[in-house]
C-alpha positions as CSV (number, residue, x, y, z in Angstrom):
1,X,0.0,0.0,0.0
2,X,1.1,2.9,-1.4
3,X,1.8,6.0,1.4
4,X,1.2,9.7,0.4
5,X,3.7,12.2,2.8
6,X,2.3,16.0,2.5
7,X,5.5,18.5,2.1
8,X,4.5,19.8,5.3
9,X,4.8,16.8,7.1
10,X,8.2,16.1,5.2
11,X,9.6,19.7,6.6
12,X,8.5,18.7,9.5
13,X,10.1,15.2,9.6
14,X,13.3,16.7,8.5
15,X,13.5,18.8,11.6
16,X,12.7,16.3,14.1
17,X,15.6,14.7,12.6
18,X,17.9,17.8,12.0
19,X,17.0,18.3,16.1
20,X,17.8,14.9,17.2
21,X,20.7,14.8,15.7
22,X,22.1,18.5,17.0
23,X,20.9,17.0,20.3
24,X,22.5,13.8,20.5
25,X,25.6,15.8,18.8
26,X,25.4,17.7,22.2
27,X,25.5,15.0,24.4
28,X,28.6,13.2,22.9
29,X,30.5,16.7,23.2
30,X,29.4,16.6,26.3
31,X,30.6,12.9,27.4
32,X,33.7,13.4,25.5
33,X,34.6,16.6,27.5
34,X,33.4,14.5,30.7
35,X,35.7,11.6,29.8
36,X,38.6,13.9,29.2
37,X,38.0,16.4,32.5
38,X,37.9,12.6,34.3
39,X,41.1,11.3,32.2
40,X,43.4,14.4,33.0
41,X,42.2,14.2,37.0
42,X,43.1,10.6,36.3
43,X,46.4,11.0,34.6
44,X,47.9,12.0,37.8
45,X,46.5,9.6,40.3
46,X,48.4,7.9,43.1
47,X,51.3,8.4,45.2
48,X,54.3,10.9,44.2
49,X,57.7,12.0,46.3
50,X,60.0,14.0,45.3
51,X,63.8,14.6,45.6
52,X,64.8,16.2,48.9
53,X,65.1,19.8,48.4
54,X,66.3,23.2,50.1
55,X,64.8,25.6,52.0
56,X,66.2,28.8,52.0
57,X,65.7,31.8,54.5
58,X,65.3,29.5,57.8
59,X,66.6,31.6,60.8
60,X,68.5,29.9,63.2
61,X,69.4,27.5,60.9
62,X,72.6,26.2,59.1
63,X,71.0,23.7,56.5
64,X,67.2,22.6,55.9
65,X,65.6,20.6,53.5
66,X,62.4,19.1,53.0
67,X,61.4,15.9,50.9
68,X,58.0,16.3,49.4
69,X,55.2,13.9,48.7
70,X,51.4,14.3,46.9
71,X,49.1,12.1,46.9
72,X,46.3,12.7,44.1
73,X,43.2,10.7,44.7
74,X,40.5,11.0,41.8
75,X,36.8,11.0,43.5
76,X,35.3,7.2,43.3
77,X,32.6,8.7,41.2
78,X,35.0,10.5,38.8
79,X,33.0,13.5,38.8
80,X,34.3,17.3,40.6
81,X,37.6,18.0,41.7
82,X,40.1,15.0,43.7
83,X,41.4,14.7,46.6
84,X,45.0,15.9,47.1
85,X,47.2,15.7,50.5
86,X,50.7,17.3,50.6
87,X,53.1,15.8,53.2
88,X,57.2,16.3,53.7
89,X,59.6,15.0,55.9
90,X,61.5,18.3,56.8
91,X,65.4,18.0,58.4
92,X,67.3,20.9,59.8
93,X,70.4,21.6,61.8
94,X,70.6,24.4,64.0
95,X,74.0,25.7,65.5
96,X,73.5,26.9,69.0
97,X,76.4,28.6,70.7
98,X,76.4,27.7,75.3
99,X,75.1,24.4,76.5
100,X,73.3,23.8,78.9
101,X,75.8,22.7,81.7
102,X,77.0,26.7,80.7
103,X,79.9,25.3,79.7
104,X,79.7,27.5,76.5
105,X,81.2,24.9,74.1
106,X,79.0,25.5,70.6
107,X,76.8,22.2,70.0
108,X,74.4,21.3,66.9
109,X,70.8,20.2,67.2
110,X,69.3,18.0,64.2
111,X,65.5,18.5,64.0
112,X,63.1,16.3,62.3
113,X,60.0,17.2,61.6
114,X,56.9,16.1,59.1
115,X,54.4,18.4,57.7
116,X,51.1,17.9,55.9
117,X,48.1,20.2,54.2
118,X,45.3,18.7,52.0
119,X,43.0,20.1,49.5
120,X,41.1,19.1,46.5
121,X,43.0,19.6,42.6
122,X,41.5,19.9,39.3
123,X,42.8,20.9,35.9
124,X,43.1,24.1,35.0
125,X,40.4,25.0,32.5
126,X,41.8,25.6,28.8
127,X,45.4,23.6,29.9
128,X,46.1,20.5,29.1
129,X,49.0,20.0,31.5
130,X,48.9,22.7,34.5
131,X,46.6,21.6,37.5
132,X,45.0,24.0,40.1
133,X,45.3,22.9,44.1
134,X,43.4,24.5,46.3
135,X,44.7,23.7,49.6
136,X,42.7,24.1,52.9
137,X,44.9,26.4,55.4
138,X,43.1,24.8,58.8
139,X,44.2,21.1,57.6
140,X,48.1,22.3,58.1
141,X,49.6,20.4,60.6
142,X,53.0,20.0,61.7
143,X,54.6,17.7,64.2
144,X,58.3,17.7,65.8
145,X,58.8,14.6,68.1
146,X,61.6,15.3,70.7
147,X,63.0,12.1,69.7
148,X,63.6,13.4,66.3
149,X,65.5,16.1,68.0
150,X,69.6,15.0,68.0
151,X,71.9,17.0,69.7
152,X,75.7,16.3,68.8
153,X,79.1,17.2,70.4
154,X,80.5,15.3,73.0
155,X,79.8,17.3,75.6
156,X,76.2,16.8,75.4
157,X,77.3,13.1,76.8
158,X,78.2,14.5,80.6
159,X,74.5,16.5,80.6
160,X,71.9,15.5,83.3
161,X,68.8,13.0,81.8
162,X,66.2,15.9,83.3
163,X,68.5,18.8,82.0
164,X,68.5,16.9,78.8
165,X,64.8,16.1,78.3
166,X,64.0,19.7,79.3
167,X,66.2,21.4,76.4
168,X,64.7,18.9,74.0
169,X,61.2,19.1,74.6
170,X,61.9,23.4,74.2
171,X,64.1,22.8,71.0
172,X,61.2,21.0,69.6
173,X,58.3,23.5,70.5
174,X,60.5,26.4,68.9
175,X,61.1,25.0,65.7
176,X,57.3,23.5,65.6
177,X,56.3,27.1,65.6
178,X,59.2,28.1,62.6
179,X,58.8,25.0,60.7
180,X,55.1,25.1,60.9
181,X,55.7,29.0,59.0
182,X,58.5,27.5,56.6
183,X,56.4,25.1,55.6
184,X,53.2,27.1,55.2
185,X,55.1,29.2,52.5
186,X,56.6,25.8,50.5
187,X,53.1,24.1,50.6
188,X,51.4,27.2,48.9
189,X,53.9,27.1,45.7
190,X,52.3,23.7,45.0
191,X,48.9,26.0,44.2
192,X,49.3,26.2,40.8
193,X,51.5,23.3,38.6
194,X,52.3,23.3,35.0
195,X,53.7,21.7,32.0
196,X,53.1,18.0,34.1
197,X,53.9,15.0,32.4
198,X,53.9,11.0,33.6
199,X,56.7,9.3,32.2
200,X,56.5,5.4,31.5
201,X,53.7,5.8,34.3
202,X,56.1,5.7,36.8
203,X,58.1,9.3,36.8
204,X,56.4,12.9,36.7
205,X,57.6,15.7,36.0
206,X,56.3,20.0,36.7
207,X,57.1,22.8,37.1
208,X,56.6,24.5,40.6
209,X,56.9,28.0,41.2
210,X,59.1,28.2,38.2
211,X,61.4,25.3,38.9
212,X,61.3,22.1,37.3
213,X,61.2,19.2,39.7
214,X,60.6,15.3,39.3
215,X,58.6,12.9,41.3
216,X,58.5,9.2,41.2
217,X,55.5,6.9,42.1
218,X,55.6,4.9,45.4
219,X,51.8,3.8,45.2
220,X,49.0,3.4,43.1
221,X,45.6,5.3,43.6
């Protein structure tokens, strides 16, 4: 049986299908830029430290250095920004001149300390390799345990236990409070990343506050 269409229904056929089509067109744009917001939070996931590096402008100090880890977790539903944490293990020396039988002999403490802020990251809009951290000032924490506190010189052997345990426990609330400022400072550089790259899926490279570093995976996300 032989169907008669009216040109009117024919326009109007044509743009039902002109319309789907535009529409469906839309929502593959749409899952592709999905997919690729999702693959480049992705492309950076797991567990990264770096190579132990200066810090400059420490008072009180006569060499510090900080080794730096991120940790880039992608949310389980792969939508919105991840989940980043920023720790480092931070080691210092400090050269104090008197002890503290007032012997005045010049002794060195080592300080270790570890740091940590976390945040959330996503990539920045228009880049395909820069990332935006946006790091959450109350989650800063750092911690210096007396034990990590070593004094050296052999002086330091003749000291009283109580005298001992009292200058360690202040060495290690004063450089809480200096670290904890030192640290502030190197955390917030990580803000803003750029030109990252994962090598052979277990090296990545960036650029930080205009210096290139290199991190290596230690764990998978």
């Amino acid at each position: 049986r032989q169907v008669c269409i009216r040109d009117s229904d024919k326009t109007l056929f044509i743009m039902k299908v002109h319309t789907a089509s535009f529409f469906s067109l839309l929502a593959v744009l749409g899952a592709i830029t999905a997919v690729s917001s999702c693959s480049k939070t992705d492309y950076v996931a797991g567990m990264w430290q770096g190579n132990p590096e200066r810090i400059a402008d420490i008072p009180g100090t006569s060499d510090a250095s900080s080794t730096m880890t991120i940790d880039f977790a992608p949310r389980s539903d792969r939508k919105g920004p991840g989940e980043v944490d920023l720790s480092a293990v931070v080691e210092l020396q400090q050269a104090v001149v008197g002890m503290a039988d007032a012997s005045g002999v010049p002794y060195q403490a080592n300080i270790t300390a570890t740091a940590s802020i976390s945040g959330t990251y996503v990539p920045e809009d228009g880049d395909d390799d820069d990332y935006i951290l946006s790091l959450d000032a109350s989650t800063l924490d750092v911690t210096v345990d007396p034990s990590g506190v070593v004094f050296t010189g052999n002086v330091l052997t003749g000291a009283e236990r109580p005298l001992l345990d009292s200058l360690t426990a202040a060495t290690a609330d004063r450089w809480r409070v200096i670290i904890t400022a030192a640290m502030r400072e190197q955390f917030y550089k990580y803000s803003r990343i750029e030109d990252v790259k994962v090598h052979h899926g277990d090296m990545m490279s960036m650029e930080v506050d205009h210096r290139d570093m290199t991190f290596r995976r230690v764990a998978q996300n």
